[in-house]
N, C-alpha and C positions, 0 to 999 in steps of 0.2 A: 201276780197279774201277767207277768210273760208266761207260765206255763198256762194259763187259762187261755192269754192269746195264742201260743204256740198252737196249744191240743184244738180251738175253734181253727187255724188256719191252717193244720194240718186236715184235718177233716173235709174241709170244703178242699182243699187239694188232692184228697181222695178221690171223693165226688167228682171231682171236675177231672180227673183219671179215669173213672170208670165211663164218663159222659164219652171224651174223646175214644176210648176202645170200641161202647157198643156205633157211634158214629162212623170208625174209620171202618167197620165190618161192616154195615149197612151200605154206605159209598161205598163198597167193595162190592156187594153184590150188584148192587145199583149197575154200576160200572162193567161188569159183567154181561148182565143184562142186556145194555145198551150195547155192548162188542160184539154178543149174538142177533142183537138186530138189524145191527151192519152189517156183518156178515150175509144175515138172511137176505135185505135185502140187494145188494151184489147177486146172492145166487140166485134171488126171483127176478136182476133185470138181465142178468145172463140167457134163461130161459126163455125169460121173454123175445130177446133179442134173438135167437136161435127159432121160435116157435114162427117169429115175421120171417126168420128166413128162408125157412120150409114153407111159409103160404105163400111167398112169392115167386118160389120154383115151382110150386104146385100149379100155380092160379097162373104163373104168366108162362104162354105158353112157349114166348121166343126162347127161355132157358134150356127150353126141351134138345134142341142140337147140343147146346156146351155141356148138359149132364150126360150125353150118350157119349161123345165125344173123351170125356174127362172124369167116367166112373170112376174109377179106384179113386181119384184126387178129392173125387167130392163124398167118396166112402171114407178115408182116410178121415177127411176134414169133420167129421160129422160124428166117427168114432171119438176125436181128439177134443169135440165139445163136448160130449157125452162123458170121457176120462176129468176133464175136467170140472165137469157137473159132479160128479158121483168125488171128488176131491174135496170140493168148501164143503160138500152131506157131511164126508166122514168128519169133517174140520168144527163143522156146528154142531155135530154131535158124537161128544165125546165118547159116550158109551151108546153102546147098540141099544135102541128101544123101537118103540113098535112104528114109531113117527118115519124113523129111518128105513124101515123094511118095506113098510109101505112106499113110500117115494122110491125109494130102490127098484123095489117091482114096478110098477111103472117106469120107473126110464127107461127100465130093462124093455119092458113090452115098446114103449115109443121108440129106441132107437132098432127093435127088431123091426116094427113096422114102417118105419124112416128106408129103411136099407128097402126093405119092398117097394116102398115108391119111387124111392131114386130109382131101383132094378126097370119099372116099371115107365118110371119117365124117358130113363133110355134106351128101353126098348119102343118108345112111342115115335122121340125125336121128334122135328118140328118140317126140317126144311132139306138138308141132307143127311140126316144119320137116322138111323132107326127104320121102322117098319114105314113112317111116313117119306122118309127120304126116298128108300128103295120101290114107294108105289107112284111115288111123283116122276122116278126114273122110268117106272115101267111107261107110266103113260106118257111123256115127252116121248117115248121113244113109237110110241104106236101114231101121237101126232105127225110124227115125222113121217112113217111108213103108210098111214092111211091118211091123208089129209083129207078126204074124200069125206070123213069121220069126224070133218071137225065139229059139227052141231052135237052130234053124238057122245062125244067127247068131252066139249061144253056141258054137254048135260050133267054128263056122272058127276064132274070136277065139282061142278055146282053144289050136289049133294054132298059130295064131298068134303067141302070144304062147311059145307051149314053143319055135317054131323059134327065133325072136328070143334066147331065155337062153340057150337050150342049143346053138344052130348045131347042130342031128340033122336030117338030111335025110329022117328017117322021116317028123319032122312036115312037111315042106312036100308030101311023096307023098299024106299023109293029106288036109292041106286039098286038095288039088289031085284027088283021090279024091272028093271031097264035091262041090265044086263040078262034076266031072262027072257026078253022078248027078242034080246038080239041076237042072242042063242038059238031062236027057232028061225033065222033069216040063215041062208048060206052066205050070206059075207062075212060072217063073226068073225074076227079075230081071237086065235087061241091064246095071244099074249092079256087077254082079260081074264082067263081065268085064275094068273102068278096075281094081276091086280088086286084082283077081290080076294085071292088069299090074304093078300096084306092086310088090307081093309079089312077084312073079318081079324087079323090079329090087331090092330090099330085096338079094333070094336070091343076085343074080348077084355085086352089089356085097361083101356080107357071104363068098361063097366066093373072092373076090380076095382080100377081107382077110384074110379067117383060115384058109380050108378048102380053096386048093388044094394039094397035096400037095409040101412040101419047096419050094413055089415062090410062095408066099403073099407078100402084102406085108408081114406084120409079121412073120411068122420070117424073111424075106429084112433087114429093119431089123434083126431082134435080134443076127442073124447078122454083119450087118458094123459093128453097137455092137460086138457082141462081140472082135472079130475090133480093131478101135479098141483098147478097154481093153487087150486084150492086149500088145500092142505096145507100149502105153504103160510096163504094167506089166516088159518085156523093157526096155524104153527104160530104166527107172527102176534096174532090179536093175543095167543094164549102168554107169549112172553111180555107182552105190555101188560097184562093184568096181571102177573107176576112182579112186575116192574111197580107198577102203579100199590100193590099189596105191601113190597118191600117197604118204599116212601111212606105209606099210612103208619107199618109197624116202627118206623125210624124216628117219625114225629112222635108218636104216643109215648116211643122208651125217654125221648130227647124232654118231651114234657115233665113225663112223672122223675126224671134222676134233676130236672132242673128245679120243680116243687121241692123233691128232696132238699135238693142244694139250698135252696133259697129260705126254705124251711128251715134247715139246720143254720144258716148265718145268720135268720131271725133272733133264732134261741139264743145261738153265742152271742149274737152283738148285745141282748136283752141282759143276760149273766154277766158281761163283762161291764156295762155301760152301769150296770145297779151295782155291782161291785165298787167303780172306782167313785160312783154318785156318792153313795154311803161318805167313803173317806175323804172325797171333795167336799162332802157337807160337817166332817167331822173338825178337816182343817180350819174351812171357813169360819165356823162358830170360834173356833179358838183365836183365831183373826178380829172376829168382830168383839172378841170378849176383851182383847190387849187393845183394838180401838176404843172401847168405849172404858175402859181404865185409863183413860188417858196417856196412853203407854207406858204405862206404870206399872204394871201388872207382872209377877217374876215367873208367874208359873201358869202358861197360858195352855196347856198340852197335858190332860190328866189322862186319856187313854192311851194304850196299848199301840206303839208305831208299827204299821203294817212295813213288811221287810220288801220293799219294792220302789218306785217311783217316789211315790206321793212321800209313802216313810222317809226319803232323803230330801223331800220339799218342807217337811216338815221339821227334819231335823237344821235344815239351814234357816229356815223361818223362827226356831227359837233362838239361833245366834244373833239373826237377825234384829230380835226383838231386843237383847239386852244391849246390842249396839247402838240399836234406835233409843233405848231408854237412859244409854251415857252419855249419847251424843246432845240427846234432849237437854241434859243440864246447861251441856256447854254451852249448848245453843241460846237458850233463856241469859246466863250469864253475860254472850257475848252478845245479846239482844239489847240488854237491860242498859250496858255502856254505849251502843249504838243508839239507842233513844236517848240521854240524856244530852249525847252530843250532838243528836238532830235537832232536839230540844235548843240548844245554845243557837246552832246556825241558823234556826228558824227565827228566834227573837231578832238577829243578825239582821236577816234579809228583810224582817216585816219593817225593820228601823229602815233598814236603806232606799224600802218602797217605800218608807211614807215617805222620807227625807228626798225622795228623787220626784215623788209627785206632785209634793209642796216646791219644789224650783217649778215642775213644769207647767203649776198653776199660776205662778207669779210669773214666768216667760209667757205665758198666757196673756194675762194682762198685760203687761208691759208690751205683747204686738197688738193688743187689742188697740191699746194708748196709742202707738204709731198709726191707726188707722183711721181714717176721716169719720171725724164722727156726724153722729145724724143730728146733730143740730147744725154744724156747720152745711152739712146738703140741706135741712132745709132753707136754712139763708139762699141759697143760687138756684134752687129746684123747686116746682111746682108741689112735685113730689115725689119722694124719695122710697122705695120699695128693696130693702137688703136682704137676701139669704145666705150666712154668712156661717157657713159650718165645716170647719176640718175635721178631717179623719180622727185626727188625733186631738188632744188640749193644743195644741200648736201645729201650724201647717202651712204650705209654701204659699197659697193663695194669698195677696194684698190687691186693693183700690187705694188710689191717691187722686188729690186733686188739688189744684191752685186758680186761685180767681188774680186776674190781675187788668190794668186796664191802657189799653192800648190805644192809639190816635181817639182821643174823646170816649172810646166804646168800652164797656165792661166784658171783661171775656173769663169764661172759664174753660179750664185744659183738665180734663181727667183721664185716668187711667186705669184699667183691670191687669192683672201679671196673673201667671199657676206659672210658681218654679219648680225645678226640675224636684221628684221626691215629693214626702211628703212628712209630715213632724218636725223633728228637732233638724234636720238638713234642709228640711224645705223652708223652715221657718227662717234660717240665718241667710240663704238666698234670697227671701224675701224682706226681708231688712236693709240687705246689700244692695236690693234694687232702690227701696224707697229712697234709702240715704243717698244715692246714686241722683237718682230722679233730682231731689232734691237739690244738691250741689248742680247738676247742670240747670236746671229753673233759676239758681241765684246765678248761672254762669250767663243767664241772659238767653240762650235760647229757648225757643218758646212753639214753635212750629211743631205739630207731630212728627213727619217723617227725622228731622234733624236733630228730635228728641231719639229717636229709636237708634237712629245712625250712631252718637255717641254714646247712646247707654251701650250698642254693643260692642265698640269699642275698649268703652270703660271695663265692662264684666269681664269681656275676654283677658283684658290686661290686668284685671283683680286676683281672679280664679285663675290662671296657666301661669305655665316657667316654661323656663327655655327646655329645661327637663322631660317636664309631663304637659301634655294639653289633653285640658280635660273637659268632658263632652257635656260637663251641665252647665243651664242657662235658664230662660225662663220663656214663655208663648205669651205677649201681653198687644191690648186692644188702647189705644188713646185715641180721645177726641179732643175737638177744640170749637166752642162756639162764641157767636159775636151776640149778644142780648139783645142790641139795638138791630144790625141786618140780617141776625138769624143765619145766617150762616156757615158751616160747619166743614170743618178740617177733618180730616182720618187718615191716619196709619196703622195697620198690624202686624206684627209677627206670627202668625200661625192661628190668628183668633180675629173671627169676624165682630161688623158690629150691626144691630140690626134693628132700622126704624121700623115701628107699628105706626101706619097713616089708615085708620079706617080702619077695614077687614084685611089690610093688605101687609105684608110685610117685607120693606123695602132691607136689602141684604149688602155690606159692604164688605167682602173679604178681605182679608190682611195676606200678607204675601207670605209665601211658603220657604219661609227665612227663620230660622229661631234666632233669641238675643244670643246667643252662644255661637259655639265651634259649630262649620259646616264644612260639607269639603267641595258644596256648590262655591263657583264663585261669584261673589255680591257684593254688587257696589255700591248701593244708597236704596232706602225707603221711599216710595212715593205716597204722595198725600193724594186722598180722595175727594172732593169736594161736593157738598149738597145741601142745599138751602132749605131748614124746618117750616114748616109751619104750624098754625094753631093743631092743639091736643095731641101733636105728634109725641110719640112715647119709645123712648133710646132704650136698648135693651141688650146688656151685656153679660156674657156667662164666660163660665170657665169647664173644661172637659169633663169635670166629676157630675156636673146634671145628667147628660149625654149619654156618659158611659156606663151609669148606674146600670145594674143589672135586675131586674124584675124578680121578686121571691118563687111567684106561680112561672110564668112565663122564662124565666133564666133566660131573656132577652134584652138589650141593654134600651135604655129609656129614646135614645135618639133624638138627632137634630129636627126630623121628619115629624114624629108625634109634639115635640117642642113647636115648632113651627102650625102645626094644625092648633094649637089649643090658643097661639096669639093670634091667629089669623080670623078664629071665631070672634074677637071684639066688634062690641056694635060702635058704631057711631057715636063719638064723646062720653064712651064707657071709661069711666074712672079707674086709673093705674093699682089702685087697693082691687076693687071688684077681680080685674086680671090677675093682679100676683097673687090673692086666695085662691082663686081657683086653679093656678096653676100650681102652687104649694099643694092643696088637697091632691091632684091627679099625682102630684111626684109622690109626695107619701102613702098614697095607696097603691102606685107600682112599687115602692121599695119593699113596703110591708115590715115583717120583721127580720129581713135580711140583712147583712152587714156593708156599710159602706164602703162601696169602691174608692174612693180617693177623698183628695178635698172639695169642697164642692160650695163654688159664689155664683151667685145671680141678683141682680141687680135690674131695677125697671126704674126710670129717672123722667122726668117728666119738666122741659126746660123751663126756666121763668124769661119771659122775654119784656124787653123792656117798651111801654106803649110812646107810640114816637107818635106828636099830633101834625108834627110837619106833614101835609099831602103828598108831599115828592117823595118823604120817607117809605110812606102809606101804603105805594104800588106795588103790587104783588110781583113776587121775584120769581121768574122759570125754577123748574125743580128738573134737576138733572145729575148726571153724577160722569163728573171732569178726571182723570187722571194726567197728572202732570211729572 
């Protein structure tokens, strides 16, 4: 397999050698190309630049004094852009061809005819020098000596100067017309005849340069500039279509050696990939032949090991197998004594759950026993409505209550607690209350607040040591009412209590003190007071209703939806009617979710005693005292 990889990645490394050589000769010419048309154009804006500077001497005619002035400087100058011209030709082209001969001849002829016009510009001159300088001298000077002459004078100037702008051979007929009629006067001045010699060379020189027909010195210049650029410009399009040829032939070789390449890695990857397919299919079968012997199997490899890769995966894969088939025994072996020992501890544990859930059913009962049962609420209550379910077989939640009878009057005192926790801790907290509870009721007080005062007392001093103090307790609600005047004591710790009068539901909160450790500091419980009346219905819970969490909704049941389904009671709607229905609504928000905590609710409904005395009779303000 390596020499089949070797020879496939030598190959395409060929390929991809011979790609980069026809490449780097292509960019080469490429490259080339593109330095001759730099070149070229430098030399065409040189020319250019040279052809503006001859029509500005030509055309403007103030240069005409500084070319007479400064021949050889501006022969020189014009030689030295002509050596210079005829330097990038030889530069662009390397060998002599017909491109160059041509252009050559022409410069040759343009800077021969350049030199004639310069010759021609400075013998024109404009202002002092030249033929023009020397006839504007002659005439200031005849101004001077004939002033008599000055309309005369005026005149010629005139023409003079129109032939000069305009090159119109009308005017030179005109002065030439003048000066013969003032030839036939005896005052002529002889010094006209030096004039008009000028003027006729100004005339002769000026129709060389501009005004012989098709044969002029500067359209004879423009003509073989022109006739230059052209060429250039032929020269310039002919190397971009060479240029542009190059690029065509560079993609087509760049295409066909990359088919090749791609071609060829096709083929190899196909040879190589079905090669080691083959022997990966040869392996695997023998793989799945020792898996499905259950690896059991001694001789799972009857073909021929290929001398490569795979042949060393294969020869590790049969050690591997008689290791996995010794290992197998041991394993089974040490499998077989791990089950029977599982076997033992299992019987173990199932004994010690039953054995621990048989206590927690009889601690079950045994708190069920400590709790007020429902025939003793119905003796003191109209009606008695309990929901009464811990998390657990056992849980911190307990109700208590004592009837006892006080100046003439029967009175009963109850109580709701949730201790701290919930099962087997909450349930020994809630034992420790009732028993508590209890011993202070035989200790004589009877008041809620001074019931709450010493149970927290008592707890704090049950549960802590000088050592540790420790943060559990319990959140508990007691009333206290009078049968004959109906009215009603309240203390809480952390749990309200809340009459339903009507559709309304009057709210008593307990103070935000637990019976335990706080690190608020708290002096005493206060009692609430408020007077029942008929069908009123007391209604106490504990946090697990509240906080129940919703199966759909994963929202906790709350005080707010609690409060909405008592407030919907009609008018002398019966305490059963309400607790169904508010049992149905909590068990279809629970659904089949798991309970959040322990969870009592209770709906009490007071028995009050009919008094026929009329003084007794009068209805008592409803209000609510804090003392």
């Amino acid at each position: 397999m390596k020499k089949s990889l070797v020879v496939v990645l030598g190959g395409f490394g060929f390929v991809l050698l011979v790609f980069a050589s026809f490449s780097w000769y292509f960019n080469q010419r490429i490259h080339e190309k593109q330095s001759l048309l730099i070149k070229l154009d430098n030399l065409s804006s040189q020319i250019q630049e040279h052809k503006d500077w001859m029509e500005e001497i030509t055309n403007q005619r103030f240069w005409y004094d500084s070319v007479a002035k400064n021949e050889q400087e501006y022969r020189r100058k014009n030689s030295f852009t002509h050596e210079n011209i005829r330097l990038k030709l030889n530069d662009i082209f390397s060998e002599s061809n017909q491109n160059q001969v041509l252009i050559g001849q022409s410069l040759n002829n343009i800077q021969l005819i350049e030199d004639r016009i310069l010759n021609d510009v400075a013998k024109i001159g404009f202002k002092e020098y030249g033929y023009i300088g020397k006839m504007r001298e002659v005439i200031h000077n005849l101004e001077e000596e004939f002033p008599q002459f000055d309309q005369q004078i005026l005149s010629l100037r005139r023409h003079e100067k129109d032939y000069i702008m305009r090159n119109d051979e009308n005017y030179a007929k005109s002065l030439h017309a003048e000066i013969e009629l003032w030839k036939l006067r005896k005052d002529y001045p002889a010094q006209l005849n030096q004039y008009l010699q000028y003027f006729d060379s100004v005339r002769s020189r000026m129709q060389l340069l501009f005004a012989i027909q098709k044969n002029n010195h500067y359209s004879t210049w423009t003509a073989n500039m022109t006739t230059v650029q052209s060429n250039l410009r032929q020269l310039r399009g002919r190397i971009i279509q060479e240029s542009y040829d190059l690029s065509n032939d560079s993609l087509k070789i760049q295409y066909i050696i990359s088919g090749i390449a791609f071609l060829a890695l096709i083929i190899g990857s196909i040879y190589i990939i079905r090669n080691i397919s083959v022997q990966v299919s040869r392996l695997q079968k023998s793989m799945n032949d020792f898996i499905a012997s259950n690896y059991q199997s001694d001789e799972t490899i009857t073909h021929q090991l290929p001398k490569n890769e795979i042949g060393q995966i294969s020869i590790h894969f049969l050690k591997m197998a008689r290791k996995i088939k010794w290992d197998l025994h041991l394993l089974e072996d040490r499998v077989m004594r791990r089950t029977i020992a599982l076997h033992e501890k299992n019987v173990q544990l199932e004994k010690q759950h039953t054995e621990m859930m048989d206590s927690l059913r009889y601690a079950q009962k045994l708190q069920e026993s400590l709790l007020v049962s429902r025939k003793q609420l119905a003796q003191h209550f109209e009606q008695a409505h309990i929901h009464y379910t811990p998390k657990n077989l056992v849980g911190g939640d307990f109700y208590w209550m004592k009837n006892f009878r006080e100046n003439g009057s029967d009175k009963i005192l109850f109580a709701l607690a949730d201790c701290t926790g919930h099962g087997v801790p909450g349930a020994l907290l809630s034992v420790l209350g009732m028993n508590t509870l209890d011993e202070l009721f035989a200790d004589g007080i009877r008041k809620p607040n001074e019931l709450l005062d010493s149970l927290r007392k008592t707890i704090l001093r049950r549960i802590s040591s000088s050592e540790e103090q420790r943060m559990d307790g319990m959140d508990i609600a007691i009333f206290c009412f009078d049968k004959r005047s109906r009215e009603l004591h309240f203390a809480g710790a952390q749990m309200p209590l809340w009459i339903v009068r009507n559709s309304e539901v009057i709210e008593l909160n307990g103070e935000r003190v637990p019976i335990g450790f706080t690190y608020m500091n708290h002096l005493e419980f206060k009692s609430q007071y408020l007077t029942l009346e008929e069908d009123d219905k007391l209604v106490v819970f504990t946090d697990g209703i509240v906080d129940q969490f919703g199966m759909e909704s994963n929202k906790k049941f709350g005080k707010k939806q609690l409060r909405y389904i008592l407030s919907r009671s009609l008018n002398n709607q019966s305490s059963s009617v309400l607790y169904n229905r508010l049992m149905n609504q909590f068990a279809f928000w629970k659904g089949e979710g798991e309970q959040t905590d322990d969870c009592t609710f209770l709906i009490l409904e007071p028995k009050f005693v009919k008094v026929r005395n009329s003084k007794l009779e009068l209805p008592i303000s409803n209000g609510k005292v804090e003392v």
